[in-house]
C-alpha positions in Angstrom: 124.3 130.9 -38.6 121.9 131.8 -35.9 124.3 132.9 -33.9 126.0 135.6 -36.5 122.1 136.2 -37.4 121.4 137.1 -33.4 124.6 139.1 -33.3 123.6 141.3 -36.7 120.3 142.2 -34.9 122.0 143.2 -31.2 124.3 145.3 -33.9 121.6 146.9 -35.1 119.6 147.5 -31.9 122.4 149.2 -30.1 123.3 151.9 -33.1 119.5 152.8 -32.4 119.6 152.6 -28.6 119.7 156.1 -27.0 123.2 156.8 -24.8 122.4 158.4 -21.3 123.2 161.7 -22.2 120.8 161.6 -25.0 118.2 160.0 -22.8 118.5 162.8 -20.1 118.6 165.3 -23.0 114.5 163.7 -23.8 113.8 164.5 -20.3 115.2 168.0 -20.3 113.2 168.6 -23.1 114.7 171.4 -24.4 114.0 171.8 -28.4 117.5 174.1 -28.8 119.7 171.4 -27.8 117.5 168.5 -28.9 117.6 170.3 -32.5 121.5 170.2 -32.3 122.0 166.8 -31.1 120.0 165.6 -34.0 121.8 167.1 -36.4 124.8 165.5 -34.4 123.5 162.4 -35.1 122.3 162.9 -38.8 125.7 163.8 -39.3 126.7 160.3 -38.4 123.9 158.7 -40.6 122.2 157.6 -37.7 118.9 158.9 -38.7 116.5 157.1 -36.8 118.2 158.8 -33.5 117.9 162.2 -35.2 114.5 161.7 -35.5 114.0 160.5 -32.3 115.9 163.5 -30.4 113.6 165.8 -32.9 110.6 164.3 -32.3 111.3 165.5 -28.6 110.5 169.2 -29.1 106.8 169.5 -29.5 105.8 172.0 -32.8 104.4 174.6 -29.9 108.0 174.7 -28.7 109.6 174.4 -31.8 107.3 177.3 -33.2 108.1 179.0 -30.1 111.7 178.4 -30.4 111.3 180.2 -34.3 109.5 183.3 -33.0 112.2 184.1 -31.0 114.8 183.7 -33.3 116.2 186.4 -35.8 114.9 185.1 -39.5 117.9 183.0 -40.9 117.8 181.4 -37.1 114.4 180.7 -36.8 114.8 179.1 -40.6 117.6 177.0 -39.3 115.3 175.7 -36.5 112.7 174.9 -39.1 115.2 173.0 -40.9 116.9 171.3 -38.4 113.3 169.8 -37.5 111.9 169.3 -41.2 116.0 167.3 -41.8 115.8 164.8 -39.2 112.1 164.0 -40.7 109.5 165.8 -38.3 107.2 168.4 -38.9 108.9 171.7 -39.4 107.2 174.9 -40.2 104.5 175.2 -42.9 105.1 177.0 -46.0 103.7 180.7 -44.7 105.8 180.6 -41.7 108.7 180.0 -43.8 107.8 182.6 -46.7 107.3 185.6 -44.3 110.8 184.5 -42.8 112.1 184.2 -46.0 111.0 187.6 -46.5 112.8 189.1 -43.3 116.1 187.5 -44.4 117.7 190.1 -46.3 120.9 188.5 -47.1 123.7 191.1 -48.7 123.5 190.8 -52.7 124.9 192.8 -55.0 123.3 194.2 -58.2 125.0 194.5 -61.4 124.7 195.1 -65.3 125.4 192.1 -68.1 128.4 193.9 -69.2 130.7 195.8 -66.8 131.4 198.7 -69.1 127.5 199.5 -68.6 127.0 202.6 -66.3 124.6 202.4 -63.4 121.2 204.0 -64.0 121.0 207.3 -61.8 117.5 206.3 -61.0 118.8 202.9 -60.0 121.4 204.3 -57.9 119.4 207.0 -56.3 116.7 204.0 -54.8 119.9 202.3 -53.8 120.7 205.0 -51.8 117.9 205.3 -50.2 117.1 201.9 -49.3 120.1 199.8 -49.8 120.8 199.8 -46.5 117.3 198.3 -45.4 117.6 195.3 -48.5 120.9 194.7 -47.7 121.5 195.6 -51.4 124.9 197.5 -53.3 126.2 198.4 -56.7 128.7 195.9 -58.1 129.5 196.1 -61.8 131.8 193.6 -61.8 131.2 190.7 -60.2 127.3 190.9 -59.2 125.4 188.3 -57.1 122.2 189.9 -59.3 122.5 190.7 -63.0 119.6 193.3 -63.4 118.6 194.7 -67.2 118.1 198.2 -68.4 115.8 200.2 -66.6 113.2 202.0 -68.4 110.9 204.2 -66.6 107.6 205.9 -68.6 104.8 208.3 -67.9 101.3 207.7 -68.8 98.8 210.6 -68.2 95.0 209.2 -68.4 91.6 211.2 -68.2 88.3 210.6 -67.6 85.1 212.1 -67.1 83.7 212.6 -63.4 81.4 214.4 -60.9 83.7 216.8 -58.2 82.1 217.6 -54.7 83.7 221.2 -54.6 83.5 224.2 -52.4 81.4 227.4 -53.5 82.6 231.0 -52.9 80.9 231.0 -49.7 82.3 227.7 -48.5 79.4 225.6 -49.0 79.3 222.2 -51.7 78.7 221.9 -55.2 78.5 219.0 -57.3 80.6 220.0 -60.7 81.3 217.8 -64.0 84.7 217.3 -63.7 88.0 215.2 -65.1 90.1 213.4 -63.5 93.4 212.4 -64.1 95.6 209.9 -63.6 99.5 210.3 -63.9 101.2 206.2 -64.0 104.7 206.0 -63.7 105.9 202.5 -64.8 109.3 200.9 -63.7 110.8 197.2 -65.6 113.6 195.3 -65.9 115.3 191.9 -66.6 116.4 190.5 -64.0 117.9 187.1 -63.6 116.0 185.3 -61.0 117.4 181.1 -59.9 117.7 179.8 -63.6 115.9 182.4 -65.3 115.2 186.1 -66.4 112.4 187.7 -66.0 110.8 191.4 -66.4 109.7 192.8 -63.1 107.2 195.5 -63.0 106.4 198.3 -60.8 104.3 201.2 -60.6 103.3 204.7 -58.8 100.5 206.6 -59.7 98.9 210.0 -58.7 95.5 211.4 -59.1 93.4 214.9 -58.7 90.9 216.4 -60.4 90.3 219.7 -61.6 87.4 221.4 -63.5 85.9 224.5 -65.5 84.1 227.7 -63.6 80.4 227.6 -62.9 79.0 230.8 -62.0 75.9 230.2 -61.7 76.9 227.8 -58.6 79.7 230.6 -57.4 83.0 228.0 -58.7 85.9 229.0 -59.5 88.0 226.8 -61.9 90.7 224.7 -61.2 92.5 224.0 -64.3 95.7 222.2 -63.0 95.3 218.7 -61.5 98.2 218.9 -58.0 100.4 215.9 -58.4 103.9 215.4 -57.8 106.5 216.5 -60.8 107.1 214.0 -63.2 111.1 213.3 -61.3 109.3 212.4 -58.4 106.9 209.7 -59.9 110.3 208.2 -61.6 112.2 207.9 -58.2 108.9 206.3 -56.6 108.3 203.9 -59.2 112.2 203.2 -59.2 111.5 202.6 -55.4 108.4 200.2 -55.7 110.5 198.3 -58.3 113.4 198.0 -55.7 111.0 196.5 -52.9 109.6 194.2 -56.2 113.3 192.8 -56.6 113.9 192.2 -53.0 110.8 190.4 -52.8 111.4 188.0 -55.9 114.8 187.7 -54.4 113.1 186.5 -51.0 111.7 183.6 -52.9 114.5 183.0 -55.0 117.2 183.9 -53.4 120.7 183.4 -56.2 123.3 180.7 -55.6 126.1 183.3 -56.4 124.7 184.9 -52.4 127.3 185.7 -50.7 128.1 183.0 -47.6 130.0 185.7 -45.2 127.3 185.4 -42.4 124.6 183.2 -41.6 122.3 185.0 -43.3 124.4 184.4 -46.6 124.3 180.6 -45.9 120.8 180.5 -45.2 120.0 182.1 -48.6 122.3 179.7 -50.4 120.6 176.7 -48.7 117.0 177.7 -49.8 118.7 178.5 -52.7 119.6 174.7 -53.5 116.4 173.4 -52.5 114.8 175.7 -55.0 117.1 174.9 -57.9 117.3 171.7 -57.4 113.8 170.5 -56.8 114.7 168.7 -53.4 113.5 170.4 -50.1 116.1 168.3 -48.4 118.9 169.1 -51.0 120.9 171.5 -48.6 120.5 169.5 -45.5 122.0 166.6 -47.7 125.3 169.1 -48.6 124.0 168.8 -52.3 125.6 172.3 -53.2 129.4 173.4 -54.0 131.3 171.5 -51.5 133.6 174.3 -50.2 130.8 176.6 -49.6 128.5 174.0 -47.8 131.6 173.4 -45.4 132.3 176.9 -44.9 129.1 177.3 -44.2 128.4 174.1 -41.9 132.2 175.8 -39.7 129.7 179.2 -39.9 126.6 178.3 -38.3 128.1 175.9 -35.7 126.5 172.7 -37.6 128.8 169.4 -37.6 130.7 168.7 -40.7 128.2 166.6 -42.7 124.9 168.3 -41.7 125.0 170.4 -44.5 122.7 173.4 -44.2 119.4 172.6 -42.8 117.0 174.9 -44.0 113.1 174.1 -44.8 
């Protein structure tokens, strides 16, 4: 009995003893290849030694490491860290990268026969090449509502600092005004929808002649013609989508590059409640070892993001 009891604990010892090349990988110290070696190892279930190799890059390497990384890299090296059960990257860090990733999704309507809103399409043109965003009525990663865009016009009372005939400055009553153009729309963000807002507003002033002070009237406030307001509040809500999407990212993302696999990681950590669900492979098993073959992780890693 002693003996099978002595033999359970060398059994033990030895999964947790470090090999040579592990041991000269601690002295090298470097956090890229420690990083990947632990996820080597957590990939075998041997978790102490992923945590061990981790805890050999220091956070002001492994911080280091991140801001030289493009974003879905730099996540990966915060969640390589944060899997095998050291620090990571805090929360900002990993929001502003989050923000950077700009996976490729594309937007869609509920019902396919629905035609695209030229407002819609028009902001896509402009800056769906900077989001990372396209038009797909059929199959959409994004399922985004009717857009409906409004005017507002607003006045008030006010005091204008205005020029005199001969150039010099008068104080007139005055009104100003205030043109709001308003952008919504459902969108379906992780499990449910919600209406995101946007707006772009204008302002100017104008007043009534004084003659007493030498000032002439300006009658029509100078702002941009209504079409314009429409296109930058369409614009505003654009950047407003991609910015909910940065912090919830959809599981339907496509996984065609790292960035794609990335998103979908986060995404399962989100959905599911469990900042270690993707590191675990808790997602659609296909996708989790495509995208484990993808990023060069070991089969069983899953996707280690924060």
């Amino acid at each position: 009995m002693a003996r099978r009891l002595f033999l359970l604990i060398l059994s033990i010892a030895c999964a947790h003893a470090r090999t040579p090349e592990q041991q000269a990988m601690l002295k090298r110290a470097d956090c890229a290849e420690l990083l990947r070696a632990a996820d080597e190892a957590r990939a075998k279930g041997q978790t102490e030694v992923a945590a061990d190799l981790a805890a050999g890059c220091p956070q002001d390497k492994l911080l280091l490491l991140v801001a030289s990384a493009p974003a879905a890299q730099a996540l990966l090296w915060c969640g390589r860290a944060q899997a095998a059960q050291q620090k990571g990257c805090d929360g900002q860090l990993v929001s502003e990268l989050a923000a950077k990733l700009n996976p490729h999704l594309t937007l869609g309507p509920a019902d396919p026969a629905t035609p695209p809103d030229p407002l819609l399409t028009g902001a896509l043109d402009l800056l769906g090449k900077e989001m990372n965003f396209s038009w797909n009525a059929d199959a959409p990663d994004v399922i985004v509502g009717k857009l409906a865009v409004t005017i507002d016009h607003f006045t008030s009372a006010t005091v204008a600092s205005v020029l005199d005939a001969k150039g010099g400055k008068q104080r007139v009553p005055a009104t100003q005004h205030r043109f709001v153009a308003k952008a919504e729309a459902q969108v379906e963000l992780g499990q449910k929808t919600r209406t995101l807002h946007a707006t772009e507003e204008a302002r100017d002033t104008t007043w009534e002649a004084a003659p007493k002070l030498a000032v002439a009237a300006k009658f029509e406030p100078s702002v941009p013609p209504e079409d314009e307001l429409r296109k930058r509040a369409v614009l505003s809500w654009l950047r407003a989508l991609a910015k909910a999407l940065a912090a919830e990212p959809p599981e339907g993302v496509q996984i065609s590059d790292d960035k794609g696999c990335v998103a979908y990681g986060l995404s399962l950590n989100l959905t599911s409640g469990n900042p270690a669900a993707a590191a675990a492979g808790l997602g659609d098993p296909a996708k989790v070892a495509a995208c484990e073959k993808l990023l060069g992780e070991p089969a069983g890693a899953g996707i280690p993001v924060p």
